[in-house]
C-alpha positions in Angstrom: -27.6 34.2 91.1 -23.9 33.5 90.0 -22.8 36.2 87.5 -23.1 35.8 83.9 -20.2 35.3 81.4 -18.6 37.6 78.6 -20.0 37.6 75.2 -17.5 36.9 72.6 -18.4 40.0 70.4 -17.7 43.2 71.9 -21.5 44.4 70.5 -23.2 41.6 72.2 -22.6 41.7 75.3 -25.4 41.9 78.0 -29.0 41.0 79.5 -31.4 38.7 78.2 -35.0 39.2 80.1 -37.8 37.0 79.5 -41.5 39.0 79.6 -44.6 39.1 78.5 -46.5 42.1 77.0 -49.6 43.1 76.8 -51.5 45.8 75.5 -52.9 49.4 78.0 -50.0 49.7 79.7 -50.5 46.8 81.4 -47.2 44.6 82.9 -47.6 40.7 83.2 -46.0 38.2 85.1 -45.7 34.8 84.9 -45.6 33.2 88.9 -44.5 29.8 89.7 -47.8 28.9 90.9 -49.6 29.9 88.0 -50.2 32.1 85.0 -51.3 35.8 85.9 -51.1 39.4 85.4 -50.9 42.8 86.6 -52.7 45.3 84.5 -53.9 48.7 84.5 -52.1 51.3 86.9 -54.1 50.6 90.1 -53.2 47.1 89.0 -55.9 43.5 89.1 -55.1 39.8 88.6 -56.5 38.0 86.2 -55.5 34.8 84.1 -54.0 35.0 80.9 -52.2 32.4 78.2 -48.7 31.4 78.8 -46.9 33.4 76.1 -43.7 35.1 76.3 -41.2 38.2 74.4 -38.1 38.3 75.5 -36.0 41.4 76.2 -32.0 42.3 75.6 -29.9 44.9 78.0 -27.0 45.7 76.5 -24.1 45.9 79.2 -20.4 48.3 78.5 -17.4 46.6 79.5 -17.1 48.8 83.0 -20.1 47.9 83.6 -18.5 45.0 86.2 -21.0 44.8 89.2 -24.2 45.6 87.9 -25.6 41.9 87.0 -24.6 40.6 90.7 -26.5 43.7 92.7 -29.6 43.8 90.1 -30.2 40.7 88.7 -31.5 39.7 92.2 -34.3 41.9 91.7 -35.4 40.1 88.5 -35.8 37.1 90.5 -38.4 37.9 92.5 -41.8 36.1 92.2 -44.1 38.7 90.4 -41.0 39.4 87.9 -41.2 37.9 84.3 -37.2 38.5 84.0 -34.0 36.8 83.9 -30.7 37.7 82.6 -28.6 36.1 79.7 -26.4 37.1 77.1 -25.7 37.9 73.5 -29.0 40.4 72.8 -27.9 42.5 69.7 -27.8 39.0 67.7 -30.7 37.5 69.2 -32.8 40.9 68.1 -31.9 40.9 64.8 -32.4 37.3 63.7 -35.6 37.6 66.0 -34.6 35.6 69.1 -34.8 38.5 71.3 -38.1 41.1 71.0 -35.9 44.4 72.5 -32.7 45.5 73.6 -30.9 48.8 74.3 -28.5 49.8 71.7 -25.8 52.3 71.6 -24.7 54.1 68.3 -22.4 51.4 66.7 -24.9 48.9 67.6 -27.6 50.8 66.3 -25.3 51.2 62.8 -24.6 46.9 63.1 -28.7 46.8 63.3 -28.8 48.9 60.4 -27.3 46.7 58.2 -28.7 43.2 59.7 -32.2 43.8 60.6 -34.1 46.4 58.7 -37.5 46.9 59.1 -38.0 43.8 61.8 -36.6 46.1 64.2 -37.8 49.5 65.0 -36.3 52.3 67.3 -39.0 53.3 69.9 -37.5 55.5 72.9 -34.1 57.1 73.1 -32.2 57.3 76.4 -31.2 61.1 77.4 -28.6 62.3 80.3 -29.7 65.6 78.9 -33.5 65.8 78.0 -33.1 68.8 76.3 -30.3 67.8 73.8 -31.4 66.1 70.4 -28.1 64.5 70.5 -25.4 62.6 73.1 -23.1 65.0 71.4 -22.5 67.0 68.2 -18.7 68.4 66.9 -18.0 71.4 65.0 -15.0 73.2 63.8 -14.0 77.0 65.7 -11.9 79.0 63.6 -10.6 81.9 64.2 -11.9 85.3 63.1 -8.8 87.2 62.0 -8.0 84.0 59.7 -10.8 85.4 57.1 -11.7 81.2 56.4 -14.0 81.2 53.5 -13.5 77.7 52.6 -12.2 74.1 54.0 -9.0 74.8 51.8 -8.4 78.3 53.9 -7.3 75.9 56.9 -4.2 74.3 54.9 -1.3 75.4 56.7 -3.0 76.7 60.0 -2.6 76.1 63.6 -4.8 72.9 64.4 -6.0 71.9 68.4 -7.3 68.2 68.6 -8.7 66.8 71.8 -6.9 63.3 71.3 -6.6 60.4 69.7 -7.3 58.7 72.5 -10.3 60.2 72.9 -13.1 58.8 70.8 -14.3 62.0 69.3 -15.1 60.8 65.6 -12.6 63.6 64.0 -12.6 63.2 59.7 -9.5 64.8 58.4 -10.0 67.1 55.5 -7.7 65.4 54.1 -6.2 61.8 53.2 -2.6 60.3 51.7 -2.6 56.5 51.1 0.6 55.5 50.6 0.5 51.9 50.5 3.8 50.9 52.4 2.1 52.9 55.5 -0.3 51.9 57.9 -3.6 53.5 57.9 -2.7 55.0 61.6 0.5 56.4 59.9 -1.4 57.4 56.4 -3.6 59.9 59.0 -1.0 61.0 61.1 1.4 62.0 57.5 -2.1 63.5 56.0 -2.6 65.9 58.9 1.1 66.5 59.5 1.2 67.8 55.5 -2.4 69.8 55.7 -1.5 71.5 58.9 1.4 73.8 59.6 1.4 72.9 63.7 -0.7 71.0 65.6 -1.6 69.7 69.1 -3.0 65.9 68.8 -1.9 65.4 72.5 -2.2 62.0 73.6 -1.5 57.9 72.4 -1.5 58.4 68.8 -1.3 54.1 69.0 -1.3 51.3 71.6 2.4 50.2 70.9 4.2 52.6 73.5 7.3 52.2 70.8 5.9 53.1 68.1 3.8 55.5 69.8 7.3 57.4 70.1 8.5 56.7 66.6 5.6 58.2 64.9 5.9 61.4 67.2 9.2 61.7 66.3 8.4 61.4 62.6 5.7 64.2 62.8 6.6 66.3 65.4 4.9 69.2 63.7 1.7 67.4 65.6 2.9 68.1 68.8 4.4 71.4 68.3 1.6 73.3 69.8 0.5 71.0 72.9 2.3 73.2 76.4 4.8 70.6 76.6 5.7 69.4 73.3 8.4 66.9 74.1 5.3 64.6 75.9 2.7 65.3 73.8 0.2 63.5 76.3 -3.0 63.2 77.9 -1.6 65.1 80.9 -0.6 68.1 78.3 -2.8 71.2 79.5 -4.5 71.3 75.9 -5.9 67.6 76.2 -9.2 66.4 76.1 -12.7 68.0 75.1 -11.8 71.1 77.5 -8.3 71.5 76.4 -8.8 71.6 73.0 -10.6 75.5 73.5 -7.7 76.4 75.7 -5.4 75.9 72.7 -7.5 78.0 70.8 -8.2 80.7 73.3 -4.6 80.6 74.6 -3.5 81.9 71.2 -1.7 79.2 70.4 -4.1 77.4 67.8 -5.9 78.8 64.6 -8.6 76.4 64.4 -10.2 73.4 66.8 -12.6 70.6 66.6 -14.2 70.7 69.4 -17.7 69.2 71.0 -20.3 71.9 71.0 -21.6 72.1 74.6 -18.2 72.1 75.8 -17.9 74.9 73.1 -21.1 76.4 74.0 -19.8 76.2 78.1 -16.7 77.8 77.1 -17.8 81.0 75.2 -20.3 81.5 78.1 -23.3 80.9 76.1 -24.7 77.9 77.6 -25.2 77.7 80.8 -24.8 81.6 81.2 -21.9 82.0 83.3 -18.2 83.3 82.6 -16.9 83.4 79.6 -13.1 81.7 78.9 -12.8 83.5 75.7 -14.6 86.0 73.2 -17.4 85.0 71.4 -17.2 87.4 68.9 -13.9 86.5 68.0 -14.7 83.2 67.0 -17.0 81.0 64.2 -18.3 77.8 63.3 -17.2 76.7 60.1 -19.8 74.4 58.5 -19.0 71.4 56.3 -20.2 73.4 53.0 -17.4 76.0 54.1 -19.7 78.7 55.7 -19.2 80.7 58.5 -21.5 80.7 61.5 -20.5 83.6 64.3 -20.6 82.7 67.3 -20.9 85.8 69.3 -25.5 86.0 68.8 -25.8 82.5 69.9 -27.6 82.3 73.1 -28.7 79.5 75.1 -32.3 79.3 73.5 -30.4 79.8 69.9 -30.8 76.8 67.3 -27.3 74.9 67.5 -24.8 75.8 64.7 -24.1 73.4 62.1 -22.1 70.1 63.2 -20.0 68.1 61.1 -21.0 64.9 63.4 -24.0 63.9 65.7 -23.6 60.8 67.9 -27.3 59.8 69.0 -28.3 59.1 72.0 -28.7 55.2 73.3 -32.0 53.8 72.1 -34.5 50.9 73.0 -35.1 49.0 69.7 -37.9 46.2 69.7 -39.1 44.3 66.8 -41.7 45.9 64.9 -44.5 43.5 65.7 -44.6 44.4 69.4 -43.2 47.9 68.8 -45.9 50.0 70.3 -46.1 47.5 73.3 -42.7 47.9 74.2 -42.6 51.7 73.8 -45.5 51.7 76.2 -43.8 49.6 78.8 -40.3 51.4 78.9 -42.3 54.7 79.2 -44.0 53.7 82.2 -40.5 52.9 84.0 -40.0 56.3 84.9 -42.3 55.7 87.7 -41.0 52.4 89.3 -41.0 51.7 92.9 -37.8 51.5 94.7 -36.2 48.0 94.7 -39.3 46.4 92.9 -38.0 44.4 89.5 -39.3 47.7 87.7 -37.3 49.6 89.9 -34.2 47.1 88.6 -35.6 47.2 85.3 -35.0 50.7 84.8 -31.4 50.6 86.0 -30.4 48.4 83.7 -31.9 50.1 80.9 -30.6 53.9 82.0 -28.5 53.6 85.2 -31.2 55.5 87.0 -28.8 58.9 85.3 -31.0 58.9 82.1 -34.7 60.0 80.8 -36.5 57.9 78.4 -38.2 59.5 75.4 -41.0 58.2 73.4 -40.1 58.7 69.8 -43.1 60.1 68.4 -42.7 58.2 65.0 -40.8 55.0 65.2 -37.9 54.3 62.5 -35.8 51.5 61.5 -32.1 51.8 62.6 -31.2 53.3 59.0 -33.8 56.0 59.2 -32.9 56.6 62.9 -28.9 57.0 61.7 -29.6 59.2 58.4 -31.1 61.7 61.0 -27.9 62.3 62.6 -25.8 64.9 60.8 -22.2 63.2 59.6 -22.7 60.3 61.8 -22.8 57.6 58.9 -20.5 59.4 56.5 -18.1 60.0 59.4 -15.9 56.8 59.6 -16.2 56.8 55.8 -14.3 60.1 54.5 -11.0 58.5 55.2 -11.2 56.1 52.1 -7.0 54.7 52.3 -8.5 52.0 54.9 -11.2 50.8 52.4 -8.6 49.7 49.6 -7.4 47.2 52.4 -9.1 43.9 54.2 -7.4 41.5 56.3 -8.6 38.0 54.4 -10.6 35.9 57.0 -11.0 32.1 55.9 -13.8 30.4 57.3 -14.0 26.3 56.9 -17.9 26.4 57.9 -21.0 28.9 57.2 -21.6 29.0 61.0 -18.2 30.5 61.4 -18.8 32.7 57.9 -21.6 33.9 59.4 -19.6 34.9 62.7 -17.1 36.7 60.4 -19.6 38.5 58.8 -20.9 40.0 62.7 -17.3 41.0 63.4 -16.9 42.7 60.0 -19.6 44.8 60.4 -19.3 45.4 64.3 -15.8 46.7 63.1 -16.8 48.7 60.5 -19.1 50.1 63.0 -16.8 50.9 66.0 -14.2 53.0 63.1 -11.8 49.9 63.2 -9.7 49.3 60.3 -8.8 47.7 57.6 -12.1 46.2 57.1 -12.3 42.4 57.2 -13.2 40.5 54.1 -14.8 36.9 54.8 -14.1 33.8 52.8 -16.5 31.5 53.0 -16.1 27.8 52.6 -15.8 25.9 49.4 -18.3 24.6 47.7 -21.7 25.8 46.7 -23.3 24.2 49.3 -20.8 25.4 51.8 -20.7 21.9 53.9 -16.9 21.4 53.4 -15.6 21.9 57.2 -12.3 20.5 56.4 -9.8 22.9 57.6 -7.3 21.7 55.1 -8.3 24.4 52.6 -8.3 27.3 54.5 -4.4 26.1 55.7 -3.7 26.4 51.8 -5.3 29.3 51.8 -3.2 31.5 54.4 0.1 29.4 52.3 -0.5 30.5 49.0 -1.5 34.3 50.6 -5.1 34.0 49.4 -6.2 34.3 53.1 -4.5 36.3 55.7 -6.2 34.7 58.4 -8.0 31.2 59.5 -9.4 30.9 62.5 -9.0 27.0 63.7 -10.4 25.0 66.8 -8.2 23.8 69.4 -8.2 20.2 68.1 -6.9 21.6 65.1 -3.9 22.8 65.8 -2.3 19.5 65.6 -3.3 19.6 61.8 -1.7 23.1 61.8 1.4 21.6 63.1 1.7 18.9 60.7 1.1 20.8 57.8 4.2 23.2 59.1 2.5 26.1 59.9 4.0 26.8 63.5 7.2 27.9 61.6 8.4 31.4 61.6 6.6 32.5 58.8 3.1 31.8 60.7 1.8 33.0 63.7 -0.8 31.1 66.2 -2.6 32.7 68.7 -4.5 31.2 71.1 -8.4 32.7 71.5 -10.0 32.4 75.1 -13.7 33.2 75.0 
């Protein structure tokens, strides 16, 4: 089977199966011979109608390999599947029956689909843990914090920017000459006396450097200031607590089972620093101590929960589905269940029933901060980069990106113009080339056999730019 290509959305990339479901846990199959099934767990034949759902893997960009060496297995006579592309789209209009989703798809869902689609399992590394991973705050003791203002001024550890750890700032400045990178570097610089943000603070290497010369404060803490990198001994979600418990930070934001693995308090084993020295402060400016905590403790208070991975079916076949992912577990080895289940978890994670099934809104809401966490920096949201669309097949398209933005923290937001006329069948380009010349629009997005228009009306000047796209 020659390997599939690369969606053009980053949040729809990945498998689409065909299947059919039935209900009793049963698994059915359509051969080329005939129409049968497989049901029950000692398993029969029998005949059954030609009718089929159709299921959605959603595939990560390092993910190169895995449609090659499993796909194979979905070929094989008694397997309903066969993979294909583009499943977050094709589940919310209703072209697909389930998919896995991740967090920011899950959020895009949210705002597309609800209630046609319903979450019915999550997929856990860690059984045990409600969450993929929670962050908190760690002040310390001797500060005497009784309040979110208390950290103005203080010594702040950060795990990176380049690490995509959800971190809010207390604060914001919005100045409107600034970019929004530069409007969160100035904020923190101005709350914090020192800090360590080791890492890229942007992609541009050069301006990378210019900002870091501009707020050097940031850097001030990391062990070798002058680099301020991710090779700096207080990077990442382990080096963050050695800039704390190296003295050389007041306060960290941290992930709490790295937190938890630090203090010695989960899994019991050596402690890196004091427990009793340190707190949680919570979002309502509360202290939580950490030194009674114990690994059967209830967590302390998170500013931001990133869920788990989930499978999300449409509500009509719901149940089914949940039935059917939950009898994975026990797939034989290099059987089309068996290449099911790794594209679904990898083979690394468990699947858990959801006892009550909820939209992807409901599902979010029950995460602490995740929802609000992308949101509390508001400078971005007084901005939008102007998209003019000529046809409503391409508004529509502008519409997925905006929110598949919005949902991975990118910003500013994009604001899609639609086409003129209430009926929105002009697809004449002409007016969205006005557009971007009178400043109306920032952006159009044209065909290739447009560009000769774009030429013509003097748009290949210096004062426009044209990029080719390559799907």
């Amino acid at each position: 089977m020659s390997r599939p290509s690369i969606a053009t959305f980053p949040f729809a990339s990945g498998f689409f199966i065909s299947r059919r479901l039935c209900s009793d846990w049963s698994v059915s199959a359509v051969k080329k011979t005939g129409k049968e099934e497989f049901s029950g767990r000692r398993g029969r034949w029998r005949s059954v109608s030609h009718v089929h759902d159709r299921f959605c893997v959603v595939t990560s960009s390092n993910s190169s390999g895995t449609a090659p060496k499993y796909c194979p297995f979905l070929d094989a006579e008694d397997s309903p599947a066969v993979c294909v592309l583009e499943c977050l789209r094709r589940l919310t209009v209703g072209k697909a029956d389930f998919a896995v989703l991740q967090a920011e798809e899950i959020f895009v869902a949210s705002k597309t689909s609800s209630p046609q689609v319903l979450i019915t399992n999550e997929l856990r590394l860690w059984k045990e843990y409600k969450y993929e991973y929670q962050m908190v705050v760690i002040v310390r003791n001797t500060l005497n914090i009784t309040g979110i203002s208390d950290l103005r001024g203080k010594r702040f550890c950060h795990p990176g920017f380049d690490l995509q750890h959800d971190w809010t700032d207390v604060t914001s400045n919005c100045e409107p000459n600034m970019t929004i990178m530069e409007n969160r570097l100035k904020s923190s610089s101005e709350f914090f006396g020192s800090a360590c943000k080791p890492g890229s603070w942007v992609g541009d290497p050069s301006f990378d450097e210019i900002l870091k010369s501009k707020y050097p404060n940031l850097c001030q803490l990391c062990d070798v200031p002058r680099q301020c990198s991710n090779l700096d001994k207080y990077w990442g979600p382990k080096g963050v607590l050695l800039c704390l418990s190296d003295e050389a930070g007041d306060v960290a934001w941290a992930r709490l089972d790295d937190t938890l693995f630090h203090f010695g308090i989960n899994p019991d084993g050596p402690a890196l620093a004091v427990p009793a020295e340190f707190s949680v402060l919570c979002p309502n400016g509360n202290l939580e101590p950490l030194a009674p905590l114990t690994a059967r403790s209830p967590p302390p208070c998170s500013w931001m929960s990133r869920p788990w991975g989930v499978v999300a079916a449409r509500s009509k076949i719901a149940l089914e589905v949940q039935k059917l992912v939950s009898m994975l577990d026990n797939a034989v080895y290099r059987t089309w269940q068996w290449a099911l289940q790794y594209l679904l978890t990898r083979h690394t994670h468990s699947i858990v029933e959801i006892e009550t099934m909820l939209t992807p809104e409901d599902y979010l809401s029950k995460a602490d901060g995740f929802l609000s966490a992308s949101a509390q920096f508001s400078c971005g949201m007084s901005r939008s980069v102007k998209m003019c669309t000529p046809t409503l097949l391409e508004e529509a398209k502008c519409s997925w990106m905006r929110e598949a933005s919005l949902a991975y923290g990118l910003s500013p937001a994009v604001s899609c113009l639609g086409p003129e006329g209430e009926d929105g069948k002009n697809d004449d380009v002409n007016h969205c080339l006005e557009s971007v010349a009178k400043g109306s629009a920032d952006v159009a997005v044209l065909d290739t056999k447009d560009q000769l228009l774009a030429e013509r009306s003097g748009f290949l000047n210096k004062n426009y730019d044209l990029y080719n796209l390559i799907n």
